[in-house]
C-alpha positions in Angstrom: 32.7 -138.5 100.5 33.8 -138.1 104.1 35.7 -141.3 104.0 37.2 -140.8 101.3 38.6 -137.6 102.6 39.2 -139.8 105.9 41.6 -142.4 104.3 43.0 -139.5 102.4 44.1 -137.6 105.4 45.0 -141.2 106.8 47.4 -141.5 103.8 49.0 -138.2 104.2 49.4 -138.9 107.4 51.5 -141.9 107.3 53.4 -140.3 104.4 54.4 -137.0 106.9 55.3 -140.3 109.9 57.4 -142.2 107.7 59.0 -138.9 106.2 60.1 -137.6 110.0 61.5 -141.4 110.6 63.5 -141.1 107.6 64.8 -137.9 108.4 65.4 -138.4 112.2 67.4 -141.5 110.9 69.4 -140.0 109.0 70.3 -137.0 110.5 71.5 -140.0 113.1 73.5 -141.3 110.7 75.0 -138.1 109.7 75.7 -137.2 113.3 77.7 -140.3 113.8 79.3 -140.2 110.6 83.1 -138.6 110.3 83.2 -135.7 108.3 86.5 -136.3 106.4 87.1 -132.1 105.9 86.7 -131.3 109.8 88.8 -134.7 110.6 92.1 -134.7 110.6 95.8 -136.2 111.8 98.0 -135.2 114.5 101.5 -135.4 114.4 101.8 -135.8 118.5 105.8 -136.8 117.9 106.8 -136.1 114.3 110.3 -137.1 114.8 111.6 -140.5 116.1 114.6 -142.0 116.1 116.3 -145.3 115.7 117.7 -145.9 118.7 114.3 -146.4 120.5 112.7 -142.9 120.6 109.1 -143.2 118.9 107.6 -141.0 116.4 103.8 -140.8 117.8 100.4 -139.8 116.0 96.5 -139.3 115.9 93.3 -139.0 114.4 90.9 -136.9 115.4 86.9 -137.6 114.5 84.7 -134.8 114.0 81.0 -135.2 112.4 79.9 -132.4 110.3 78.8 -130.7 113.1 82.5 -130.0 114.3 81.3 -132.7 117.3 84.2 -135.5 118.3 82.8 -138.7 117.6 83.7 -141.4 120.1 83.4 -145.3 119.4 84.4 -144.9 116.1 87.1 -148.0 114.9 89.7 -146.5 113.5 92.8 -148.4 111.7 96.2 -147.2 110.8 98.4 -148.3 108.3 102.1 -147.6 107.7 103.3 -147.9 104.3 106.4 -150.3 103.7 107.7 -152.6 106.3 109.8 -149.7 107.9 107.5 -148.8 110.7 105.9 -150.7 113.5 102.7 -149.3 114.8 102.2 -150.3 118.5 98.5 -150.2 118.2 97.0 -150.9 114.9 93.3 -150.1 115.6 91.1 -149.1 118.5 88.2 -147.0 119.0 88.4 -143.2 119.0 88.0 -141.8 123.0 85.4 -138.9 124.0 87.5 -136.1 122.5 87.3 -138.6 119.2 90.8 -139.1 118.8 93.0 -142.6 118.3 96.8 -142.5 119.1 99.3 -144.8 118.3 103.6 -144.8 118.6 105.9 -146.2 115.6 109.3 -147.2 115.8 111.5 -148.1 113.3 115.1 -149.5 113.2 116.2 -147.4 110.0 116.1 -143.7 109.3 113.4 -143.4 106.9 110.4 -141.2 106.4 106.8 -143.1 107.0 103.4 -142.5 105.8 100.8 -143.2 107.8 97.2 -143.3 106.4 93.7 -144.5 108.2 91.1 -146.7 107.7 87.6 -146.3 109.8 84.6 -148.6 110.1 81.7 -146.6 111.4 79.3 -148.8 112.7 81.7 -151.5 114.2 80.8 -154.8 111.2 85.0 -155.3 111.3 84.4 -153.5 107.8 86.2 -150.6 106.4 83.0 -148.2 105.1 85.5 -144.7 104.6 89.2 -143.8 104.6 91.0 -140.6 105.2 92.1 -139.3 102.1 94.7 -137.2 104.5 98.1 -139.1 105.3 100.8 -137.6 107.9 104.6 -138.4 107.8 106.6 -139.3 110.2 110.7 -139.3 110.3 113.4 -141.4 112.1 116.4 -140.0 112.0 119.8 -141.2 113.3 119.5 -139.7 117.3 117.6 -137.5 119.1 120.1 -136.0 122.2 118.0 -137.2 125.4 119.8 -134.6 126.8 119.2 -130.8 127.3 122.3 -129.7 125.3 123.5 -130.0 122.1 125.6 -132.2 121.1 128.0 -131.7 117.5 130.1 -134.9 116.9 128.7 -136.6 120.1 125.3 -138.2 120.9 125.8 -137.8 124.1 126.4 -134.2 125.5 127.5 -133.4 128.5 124.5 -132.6 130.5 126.4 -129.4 132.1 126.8 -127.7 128.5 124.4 -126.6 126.4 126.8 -127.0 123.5 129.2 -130.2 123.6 131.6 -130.5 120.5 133.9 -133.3 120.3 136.8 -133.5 118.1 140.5 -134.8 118.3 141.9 -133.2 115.5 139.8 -129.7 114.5 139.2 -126.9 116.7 136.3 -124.3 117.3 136.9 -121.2 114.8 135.6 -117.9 116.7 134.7 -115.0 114.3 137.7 -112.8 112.9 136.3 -109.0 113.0 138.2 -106.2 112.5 137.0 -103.6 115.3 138.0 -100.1 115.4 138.5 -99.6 119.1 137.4 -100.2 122.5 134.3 -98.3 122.4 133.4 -99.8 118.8 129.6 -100.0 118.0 129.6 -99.7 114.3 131.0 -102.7 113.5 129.0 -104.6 115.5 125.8 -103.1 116.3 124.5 -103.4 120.2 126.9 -106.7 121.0 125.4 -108.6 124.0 127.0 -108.4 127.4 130.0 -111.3 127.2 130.1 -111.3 123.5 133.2 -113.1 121.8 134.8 -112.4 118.9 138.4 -112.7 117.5 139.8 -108.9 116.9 141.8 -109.0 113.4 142.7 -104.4 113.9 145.4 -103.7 116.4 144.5 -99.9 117.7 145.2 -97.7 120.6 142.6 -99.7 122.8 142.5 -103.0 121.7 145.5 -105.6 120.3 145.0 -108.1 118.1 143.4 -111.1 120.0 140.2 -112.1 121.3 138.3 -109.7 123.0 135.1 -109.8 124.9 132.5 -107.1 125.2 132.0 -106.2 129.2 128.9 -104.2 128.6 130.5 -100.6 128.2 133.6 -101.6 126.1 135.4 -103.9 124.2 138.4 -105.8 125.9 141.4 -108.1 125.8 141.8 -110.9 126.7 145.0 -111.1 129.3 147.3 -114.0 129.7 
């Protein structure tokens, strides 16, 4: 009777090992698996153009703890043959994430979608059912201005428009007077406008606001 009760206990005992190796295991393996809801894209650069200026993104690994998980092989893959990827695949750093730039040589919109093999086998075990998009458009102005007809503002304006044959149309308003805040309500200091109402303060012309009043321009 008592070794019966022996190699029963024996039994149970083995059973309650084998059940904590299972379960430490795979609470490893869910620890070091990406959990495809917390994971996600970055769009780092969403706009890239075709003159040279990349378009740049990332994927972040999270498991479903919310903790970045690095060392994780992660592919990307842009759809068409639009796009080249400067770094196909790599492994994810210690904040879990992968970057990679894309340049293309056509305006065009590019999805990008991404491929990860978990335990590093060269085989793809999951993929992000996420994709992000990334667009190349004609320019992006290098410079600090903008630039309308011109990729190339000057760098002393922050507007820059270039034509030979059209000119710039300032707003036509029809202001009652000089000390006119109806028509315009609380105009900024320097404030330009064309004035269409000839009165006993102001002529027909453009007329700039000084802070107190509305005035003409003298020639």
């Amino acid at each position: 009777m008592k070794t019966t009760i022996y190699y029963k206990s024996l039994i149970a005992a083995c059973i309650c090992i084998l059940f904590t190796t299972n379960l430490v295991a795979n609470s490893k393996n869910f620890d070091s698996t990406p959990d495809l809801d917390l994971s996600q894209f970055i769009a780092i650069s969403s706009v890239g153009d075709i003159l040279g200026h990349e378009g740049k993104v990332g994927v972040s690994l999270f498991n479903y703890r919310g903790v970045p998980l690095s060392g994780i092989t992660v592919k990307l893959v842009a759809n068409g043959n639009k796009a080249t990827l400067t770094n196909i695949s790599g492994k994810t750093d210690k904040n879990g994430s992968f970057t990679s730039s894309l340049f293309s040589k056509v305006m065009t919109v590019v999805k990008v979608t991404a491929v990860i093999d978990i335990d590093g086998d060269g085989k793809a075990e999951t993929s992000m059912d996420k994709t992000i998009s990334i667009s190349f458009i004609n320019s992006i102005a290098s410079h600090t201005g903008v630039g309308i007809n011109t990729d190339t503002p000057d760098d002393s304006a922050v507007l820059h428009i270039n034509s030979s044959d059209r000119g710039v149309l300032i707003p036509r308003v029809a202001l009652l007077g000089c000390s006119d805040r109806v028509t315009i309500l609380d105009p900024a200091l320097s404030l330009l406008v064309f004035n269409t109402n000839p009165s006993d303060s102001l002529k027909v012309g453009y007329v700039y606001f000084n802070g107190t009043d509305w005035v003409n321009f003298y020639y």
